[in-house]
PDB file of N, CA, C and O in Angstrom:
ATOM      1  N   UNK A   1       0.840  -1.194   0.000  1.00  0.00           N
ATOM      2  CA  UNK A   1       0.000   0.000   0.000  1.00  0.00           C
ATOM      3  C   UNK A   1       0.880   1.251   0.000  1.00  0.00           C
ATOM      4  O   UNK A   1       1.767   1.413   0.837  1.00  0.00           O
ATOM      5  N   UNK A   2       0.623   2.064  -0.897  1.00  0.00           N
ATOM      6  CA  UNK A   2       1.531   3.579  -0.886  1.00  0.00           C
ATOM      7  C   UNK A   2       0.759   4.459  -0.269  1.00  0.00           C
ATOM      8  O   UNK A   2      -0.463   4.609  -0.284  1.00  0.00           O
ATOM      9  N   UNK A   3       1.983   5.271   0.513  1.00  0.00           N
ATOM     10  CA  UNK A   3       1.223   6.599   1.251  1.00  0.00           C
ATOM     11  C   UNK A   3       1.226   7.723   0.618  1.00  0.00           C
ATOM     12  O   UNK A   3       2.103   8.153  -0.131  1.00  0.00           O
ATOM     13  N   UNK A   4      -0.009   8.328   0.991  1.00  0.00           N
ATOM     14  CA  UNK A   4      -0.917   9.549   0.405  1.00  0.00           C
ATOM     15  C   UNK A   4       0.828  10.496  -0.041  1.00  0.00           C
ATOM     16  O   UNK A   4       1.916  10.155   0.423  1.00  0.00           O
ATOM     17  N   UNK A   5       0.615  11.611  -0.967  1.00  0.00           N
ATOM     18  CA  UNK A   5       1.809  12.106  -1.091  1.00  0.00           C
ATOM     19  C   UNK A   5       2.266  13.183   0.083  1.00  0.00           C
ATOM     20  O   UNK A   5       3.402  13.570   0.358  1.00  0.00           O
ATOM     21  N   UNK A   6       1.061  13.518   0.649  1.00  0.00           N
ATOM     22  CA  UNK A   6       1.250  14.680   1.622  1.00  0.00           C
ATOM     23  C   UNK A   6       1.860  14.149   2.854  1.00  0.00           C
ATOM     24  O   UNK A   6       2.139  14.932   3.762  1.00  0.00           O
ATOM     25  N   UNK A   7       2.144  12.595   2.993  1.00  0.00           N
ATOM     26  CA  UNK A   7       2.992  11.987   4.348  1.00  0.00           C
ATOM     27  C   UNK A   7       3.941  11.836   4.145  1.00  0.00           C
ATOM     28  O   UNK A   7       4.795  11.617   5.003  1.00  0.00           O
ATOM     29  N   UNK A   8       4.186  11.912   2.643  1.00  0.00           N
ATOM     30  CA  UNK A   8       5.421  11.850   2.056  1.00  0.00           C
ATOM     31  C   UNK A   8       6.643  13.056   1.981  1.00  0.00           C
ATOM     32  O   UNK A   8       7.853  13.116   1.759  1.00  0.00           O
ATOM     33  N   UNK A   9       5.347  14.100   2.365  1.00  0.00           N
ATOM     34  CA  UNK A   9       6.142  15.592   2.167  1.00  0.00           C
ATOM     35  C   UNK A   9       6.785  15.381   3.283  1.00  0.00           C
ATOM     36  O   UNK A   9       7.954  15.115   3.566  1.00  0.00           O
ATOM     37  N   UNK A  10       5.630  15.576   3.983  1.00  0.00           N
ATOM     38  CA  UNK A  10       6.220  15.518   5.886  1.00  0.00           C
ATOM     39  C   UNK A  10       7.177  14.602   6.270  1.00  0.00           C
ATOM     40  O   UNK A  10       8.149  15.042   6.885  1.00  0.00           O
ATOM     41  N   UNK A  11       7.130  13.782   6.108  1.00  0.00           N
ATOM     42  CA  UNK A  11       8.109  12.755   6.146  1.00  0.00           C
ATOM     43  C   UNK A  11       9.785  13.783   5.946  1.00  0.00           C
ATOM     44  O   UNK A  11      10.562  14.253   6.778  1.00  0.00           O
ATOM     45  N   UNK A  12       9.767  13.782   4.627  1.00  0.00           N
ATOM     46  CA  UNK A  12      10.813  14.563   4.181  1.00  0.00           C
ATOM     47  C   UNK A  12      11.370  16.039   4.886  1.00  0.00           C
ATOM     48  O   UNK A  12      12.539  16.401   5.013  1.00  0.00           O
ATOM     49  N   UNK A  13      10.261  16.671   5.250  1.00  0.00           N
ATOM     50  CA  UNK A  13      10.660  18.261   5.838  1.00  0.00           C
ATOM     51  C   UNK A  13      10.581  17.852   7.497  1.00  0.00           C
ATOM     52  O   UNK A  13       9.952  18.586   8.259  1.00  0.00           O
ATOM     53  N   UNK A  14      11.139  16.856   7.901  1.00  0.00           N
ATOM     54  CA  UNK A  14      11.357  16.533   9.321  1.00  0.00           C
ATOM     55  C   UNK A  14      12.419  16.304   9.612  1.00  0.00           C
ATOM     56  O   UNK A  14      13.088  16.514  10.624  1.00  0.00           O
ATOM     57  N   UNK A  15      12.614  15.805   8.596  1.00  0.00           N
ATOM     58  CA  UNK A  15      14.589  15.378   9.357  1.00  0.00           C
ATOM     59  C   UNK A  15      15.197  17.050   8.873  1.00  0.00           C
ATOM     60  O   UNK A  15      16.178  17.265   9.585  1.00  0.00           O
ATOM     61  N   UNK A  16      14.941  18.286   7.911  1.00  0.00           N
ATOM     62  CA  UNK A  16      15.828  19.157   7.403  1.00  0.00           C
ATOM     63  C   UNK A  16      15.697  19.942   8.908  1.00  0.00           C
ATOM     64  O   UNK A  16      16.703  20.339   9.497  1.00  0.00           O
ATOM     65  N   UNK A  17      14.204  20.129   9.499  1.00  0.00           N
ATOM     66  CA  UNK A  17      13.781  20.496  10.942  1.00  0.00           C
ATOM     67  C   UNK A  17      14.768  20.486  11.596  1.00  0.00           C
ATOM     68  O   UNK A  17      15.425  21.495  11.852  1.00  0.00           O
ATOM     69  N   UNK A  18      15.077  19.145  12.040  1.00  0.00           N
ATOM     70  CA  UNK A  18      15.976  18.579  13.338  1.00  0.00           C
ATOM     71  C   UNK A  18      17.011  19.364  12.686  1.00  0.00           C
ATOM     72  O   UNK A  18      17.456  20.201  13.471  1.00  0.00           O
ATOM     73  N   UNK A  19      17.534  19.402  11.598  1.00  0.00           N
ATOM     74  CA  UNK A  19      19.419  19.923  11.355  1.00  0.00           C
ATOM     75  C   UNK A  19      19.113  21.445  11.333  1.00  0.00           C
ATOM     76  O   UNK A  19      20.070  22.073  11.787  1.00  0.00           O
ATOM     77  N   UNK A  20      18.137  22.190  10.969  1.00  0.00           N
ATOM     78  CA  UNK A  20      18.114  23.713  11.253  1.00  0.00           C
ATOM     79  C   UNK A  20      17.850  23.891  12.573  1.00  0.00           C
ATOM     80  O   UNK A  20      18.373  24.932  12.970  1.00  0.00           O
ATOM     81  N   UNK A  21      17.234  23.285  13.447  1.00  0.00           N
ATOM     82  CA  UNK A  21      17.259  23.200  14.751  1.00  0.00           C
ATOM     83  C   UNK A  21      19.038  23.083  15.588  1.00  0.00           C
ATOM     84  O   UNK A  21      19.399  23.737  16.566  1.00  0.00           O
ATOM     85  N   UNK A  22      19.545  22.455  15.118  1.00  0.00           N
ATOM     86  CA  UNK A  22      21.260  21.756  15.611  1.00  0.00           C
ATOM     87  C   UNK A  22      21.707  23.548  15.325  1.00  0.00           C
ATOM     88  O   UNK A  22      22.091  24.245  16.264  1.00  0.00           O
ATOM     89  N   UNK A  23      21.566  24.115  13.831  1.00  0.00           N
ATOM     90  CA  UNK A  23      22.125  24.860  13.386  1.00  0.00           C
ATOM     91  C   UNK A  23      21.982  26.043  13.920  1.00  0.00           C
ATOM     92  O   UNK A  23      22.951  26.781  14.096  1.00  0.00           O
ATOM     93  N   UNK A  24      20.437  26.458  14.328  1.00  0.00           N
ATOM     94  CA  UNK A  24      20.479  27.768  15.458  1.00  0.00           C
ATOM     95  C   UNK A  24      21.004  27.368  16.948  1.00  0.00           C
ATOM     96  O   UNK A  24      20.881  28.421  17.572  1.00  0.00           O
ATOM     97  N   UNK A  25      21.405  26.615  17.630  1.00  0.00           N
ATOM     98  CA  UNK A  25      22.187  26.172  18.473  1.00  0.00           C
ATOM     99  C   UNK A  25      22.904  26.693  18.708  1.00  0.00           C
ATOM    100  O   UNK A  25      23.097  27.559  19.562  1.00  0.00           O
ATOM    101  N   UNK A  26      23.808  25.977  17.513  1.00  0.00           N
ATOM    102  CA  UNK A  26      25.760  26.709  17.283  1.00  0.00           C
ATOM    103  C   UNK A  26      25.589  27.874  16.710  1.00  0.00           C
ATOM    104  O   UNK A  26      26.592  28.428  16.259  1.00  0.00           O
ATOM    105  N   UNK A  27      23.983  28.677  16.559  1.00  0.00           N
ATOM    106  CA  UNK A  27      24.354  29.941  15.395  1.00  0.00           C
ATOM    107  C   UNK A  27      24.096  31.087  16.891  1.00  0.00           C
ATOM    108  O   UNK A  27      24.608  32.206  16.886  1.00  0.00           O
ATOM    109  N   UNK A  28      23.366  30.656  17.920  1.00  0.00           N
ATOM    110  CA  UNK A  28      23.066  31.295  19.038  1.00  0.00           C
ATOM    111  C   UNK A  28      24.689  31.583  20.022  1.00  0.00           C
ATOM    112  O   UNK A  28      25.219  32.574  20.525  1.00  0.00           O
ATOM    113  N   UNK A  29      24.990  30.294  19.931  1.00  0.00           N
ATOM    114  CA  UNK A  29      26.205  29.965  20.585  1.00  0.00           C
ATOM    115  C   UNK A  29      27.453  30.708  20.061  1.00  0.00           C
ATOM    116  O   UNK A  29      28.258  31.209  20.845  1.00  0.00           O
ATOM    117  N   UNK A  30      27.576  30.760  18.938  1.00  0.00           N
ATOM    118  CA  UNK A  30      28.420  31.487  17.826  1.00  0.00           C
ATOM    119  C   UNK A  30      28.227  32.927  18.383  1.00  0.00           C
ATOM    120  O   UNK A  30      29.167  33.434  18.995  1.00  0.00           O
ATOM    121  N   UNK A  31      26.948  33.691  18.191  1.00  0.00           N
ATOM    122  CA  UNK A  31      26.739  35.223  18.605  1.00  0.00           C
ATOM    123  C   UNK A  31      26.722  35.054  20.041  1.00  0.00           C
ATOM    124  O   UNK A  31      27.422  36.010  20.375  1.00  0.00           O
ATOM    125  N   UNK A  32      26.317  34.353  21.332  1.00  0.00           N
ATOM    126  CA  UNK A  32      26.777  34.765  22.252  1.00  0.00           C
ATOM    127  C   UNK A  32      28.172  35.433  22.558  1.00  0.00           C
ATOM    128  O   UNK A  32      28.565  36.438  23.151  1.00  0.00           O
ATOM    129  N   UNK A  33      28.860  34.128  21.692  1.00  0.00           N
ATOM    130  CA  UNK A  33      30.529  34.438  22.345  1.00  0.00           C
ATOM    131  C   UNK A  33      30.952  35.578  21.536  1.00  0.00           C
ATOM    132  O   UNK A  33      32.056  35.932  21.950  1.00  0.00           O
ATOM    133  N   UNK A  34      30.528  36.374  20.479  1.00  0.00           N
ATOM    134  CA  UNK A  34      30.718  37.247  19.470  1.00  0.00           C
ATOM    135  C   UNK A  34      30.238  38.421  20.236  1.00  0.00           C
ATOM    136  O   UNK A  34      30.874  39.474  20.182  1.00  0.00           O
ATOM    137  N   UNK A  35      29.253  38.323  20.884  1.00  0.00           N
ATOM    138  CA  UNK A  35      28.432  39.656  21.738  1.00  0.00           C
ATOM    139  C   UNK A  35      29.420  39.408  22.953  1.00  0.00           C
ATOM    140  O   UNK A  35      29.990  40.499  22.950  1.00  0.00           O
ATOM    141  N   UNK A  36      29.831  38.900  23.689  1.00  0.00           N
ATOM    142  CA  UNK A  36      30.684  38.917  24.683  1.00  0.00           C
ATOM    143  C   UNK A  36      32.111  39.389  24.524  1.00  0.00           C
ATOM    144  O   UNK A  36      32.658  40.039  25.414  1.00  0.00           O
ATOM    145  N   UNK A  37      32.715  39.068  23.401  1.00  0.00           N
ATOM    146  CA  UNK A  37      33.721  39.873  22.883  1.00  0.00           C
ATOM    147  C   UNK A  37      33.741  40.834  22.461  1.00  0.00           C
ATOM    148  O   UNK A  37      34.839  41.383  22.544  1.00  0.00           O
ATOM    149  N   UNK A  38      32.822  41.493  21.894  1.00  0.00           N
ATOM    150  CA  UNK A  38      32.280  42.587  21.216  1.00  0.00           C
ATOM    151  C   UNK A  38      32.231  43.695  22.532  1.00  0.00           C
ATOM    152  O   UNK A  38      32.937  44.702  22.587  1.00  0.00           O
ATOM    153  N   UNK A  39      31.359  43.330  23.449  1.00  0.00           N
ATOM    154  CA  UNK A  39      31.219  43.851  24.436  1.00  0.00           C
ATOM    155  C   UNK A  39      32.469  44.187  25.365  1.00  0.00           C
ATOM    156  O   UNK A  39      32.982  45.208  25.822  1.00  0.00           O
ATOM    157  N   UNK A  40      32.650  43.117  25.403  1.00  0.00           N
ATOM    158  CA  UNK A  40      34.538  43.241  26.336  1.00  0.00           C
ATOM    159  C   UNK A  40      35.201  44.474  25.126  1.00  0.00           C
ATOM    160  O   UNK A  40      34.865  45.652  25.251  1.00  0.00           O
ATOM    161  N   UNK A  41      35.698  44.247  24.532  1.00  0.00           N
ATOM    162  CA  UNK A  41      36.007  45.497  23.383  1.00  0.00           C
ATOM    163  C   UNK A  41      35.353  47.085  23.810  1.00  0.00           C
ATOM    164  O   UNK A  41      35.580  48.129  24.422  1.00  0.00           O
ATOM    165  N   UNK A  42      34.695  46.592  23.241  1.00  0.00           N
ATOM    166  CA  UNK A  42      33.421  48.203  23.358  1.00  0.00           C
ATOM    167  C   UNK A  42      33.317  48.918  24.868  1.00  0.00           C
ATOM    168  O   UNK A  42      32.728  49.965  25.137  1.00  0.00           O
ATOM    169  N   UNK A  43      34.127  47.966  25.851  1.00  0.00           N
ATOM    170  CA  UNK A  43      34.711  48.225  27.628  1.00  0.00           C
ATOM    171  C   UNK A  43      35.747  48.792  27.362  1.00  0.00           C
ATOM    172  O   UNK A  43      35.806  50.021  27.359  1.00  0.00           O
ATOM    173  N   UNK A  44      36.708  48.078  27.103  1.00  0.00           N
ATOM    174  CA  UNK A  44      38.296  48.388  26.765  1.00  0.00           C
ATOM    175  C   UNK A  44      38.127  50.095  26.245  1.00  0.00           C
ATOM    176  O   UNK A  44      38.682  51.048  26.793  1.00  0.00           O
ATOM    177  N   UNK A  45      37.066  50.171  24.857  1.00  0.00           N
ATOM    178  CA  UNK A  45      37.189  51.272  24.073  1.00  0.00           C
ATOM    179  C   UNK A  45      36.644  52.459  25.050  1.00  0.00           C
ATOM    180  O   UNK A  45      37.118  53.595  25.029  1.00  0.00           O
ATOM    181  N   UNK A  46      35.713  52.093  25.805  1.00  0.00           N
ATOM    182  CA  UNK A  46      35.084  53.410  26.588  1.00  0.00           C
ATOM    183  C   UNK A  46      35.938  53.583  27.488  1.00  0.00           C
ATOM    184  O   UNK A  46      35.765  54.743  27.864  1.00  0.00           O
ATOM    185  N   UNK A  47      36.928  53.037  28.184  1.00  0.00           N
ATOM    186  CA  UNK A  47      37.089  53.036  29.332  1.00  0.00           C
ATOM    187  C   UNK A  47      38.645  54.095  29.058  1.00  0.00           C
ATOM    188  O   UNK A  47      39.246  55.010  29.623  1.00  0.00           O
ATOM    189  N   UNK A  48      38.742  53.341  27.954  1.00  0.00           N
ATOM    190  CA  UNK A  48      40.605  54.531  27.358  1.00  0.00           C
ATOM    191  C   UNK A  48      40.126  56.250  26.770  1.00  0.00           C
ATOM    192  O   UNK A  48      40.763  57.302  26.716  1.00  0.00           O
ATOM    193  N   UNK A  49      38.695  55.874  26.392  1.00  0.00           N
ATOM    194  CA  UNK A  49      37.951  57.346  26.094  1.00  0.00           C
ATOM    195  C   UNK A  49      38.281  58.549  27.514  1.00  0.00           C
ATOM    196  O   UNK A  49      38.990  59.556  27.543  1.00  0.00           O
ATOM    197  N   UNK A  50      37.478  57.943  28.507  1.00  0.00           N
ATOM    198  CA  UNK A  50      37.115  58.378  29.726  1.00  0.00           C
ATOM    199  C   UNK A  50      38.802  59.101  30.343  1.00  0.00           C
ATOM    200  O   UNK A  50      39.009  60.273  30.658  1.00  0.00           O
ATOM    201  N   UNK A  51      39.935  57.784  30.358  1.00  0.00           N
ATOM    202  CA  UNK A  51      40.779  57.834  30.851  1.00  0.00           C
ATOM    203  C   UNK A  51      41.143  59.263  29.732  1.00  0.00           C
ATOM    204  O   UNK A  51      41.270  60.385  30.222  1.00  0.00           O
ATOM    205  N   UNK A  52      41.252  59.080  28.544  1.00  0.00           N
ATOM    206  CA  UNK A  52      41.464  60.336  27.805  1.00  0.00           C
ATOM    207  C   UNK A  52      40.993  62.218  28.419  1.00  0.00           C
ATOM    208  O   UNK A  52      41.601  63.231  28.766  1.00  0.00           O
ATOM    209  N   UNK A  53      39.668  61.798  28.254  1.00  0.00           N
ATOM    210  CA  UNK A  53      39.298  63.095  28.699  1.00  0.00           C
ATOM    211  C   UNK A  53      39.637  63.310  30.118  1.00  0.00           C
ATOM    212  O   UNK A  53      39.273  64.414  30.521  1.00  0.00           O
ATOM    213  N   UNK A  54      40.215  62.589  30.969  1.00  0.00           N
ATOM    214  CA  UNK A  54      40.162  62.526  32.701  1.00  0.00           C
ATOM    215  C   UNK A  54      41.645  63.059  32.596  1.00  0.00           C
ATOM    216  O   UNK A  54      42.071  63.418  33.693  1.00  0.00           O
ATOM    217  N   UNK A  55      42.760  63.238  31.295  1.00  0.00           N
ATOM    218  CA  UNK A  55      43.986  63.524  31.634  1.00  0.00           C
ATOM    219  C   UNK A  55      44.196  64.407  31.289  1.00  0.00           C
ATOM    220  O   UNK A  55      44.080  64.909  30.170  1.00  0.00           O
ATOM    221  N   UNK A  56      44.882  65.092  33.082  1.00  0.00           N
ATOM    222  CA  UNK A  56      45.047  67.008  33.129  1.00  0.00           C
ATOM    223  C   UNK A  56      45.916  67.567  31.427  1.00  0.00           C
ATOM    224  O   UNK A  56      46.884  67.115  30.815  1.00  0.00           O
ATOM    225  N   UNK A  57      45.342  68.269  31.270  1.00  0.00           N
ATOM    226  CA  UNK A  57      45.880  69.361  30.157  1.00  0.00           C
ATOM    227  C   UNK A  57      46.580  70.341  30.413  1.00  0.00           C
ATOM    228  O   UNK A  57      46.292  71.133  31.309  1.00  0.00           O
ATOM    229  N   UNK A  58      47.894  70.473  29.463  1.00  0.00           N
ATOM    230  CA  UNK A  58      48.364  71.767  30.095  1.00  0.00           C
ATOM    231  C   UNK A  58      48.439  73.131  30.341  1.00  0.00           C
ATOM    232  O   UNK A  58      47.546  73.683  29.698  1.00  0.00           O
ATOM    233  N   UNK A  59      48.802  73.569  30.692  1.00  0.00           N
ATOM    234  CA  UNK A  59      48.088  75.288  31.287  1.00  0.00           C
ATOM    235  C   UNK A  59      48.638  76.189  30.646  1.00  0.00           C
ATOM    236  O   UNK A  59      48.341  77.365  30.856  1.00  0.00           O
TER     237      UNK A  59
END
């Protein structure tokens, strides 16, 4: 007995599911550690700003 074609679709667009599922994972995981570096940076950069304007000028 053959199945209807529409179980056939589904069938098929279930397993691509599971691997785009795996793929926002590592794509979440990827931009965490990218926003955490980014951020550490964008510290570093404000913080040498601050120290900039905070150093006496001369008279």
């Amino acid at each position: 007995r053959k199945s209807p074609r529409g179980l056939k679709t589904r069938r098929k667009t279930r397993k691509p599911l599971t691997k785009e599922k795996n793929n926002r994972t590592e794509f979440r995981s990827c931009c965490s550690d990218w926003s955490a570096m980014a951020q550490s940076r964008l510290t570093a950069t404000s913080a040498s700003q601050v120290q900039a304007i905070l150093l006496p000028q001369p008279s």
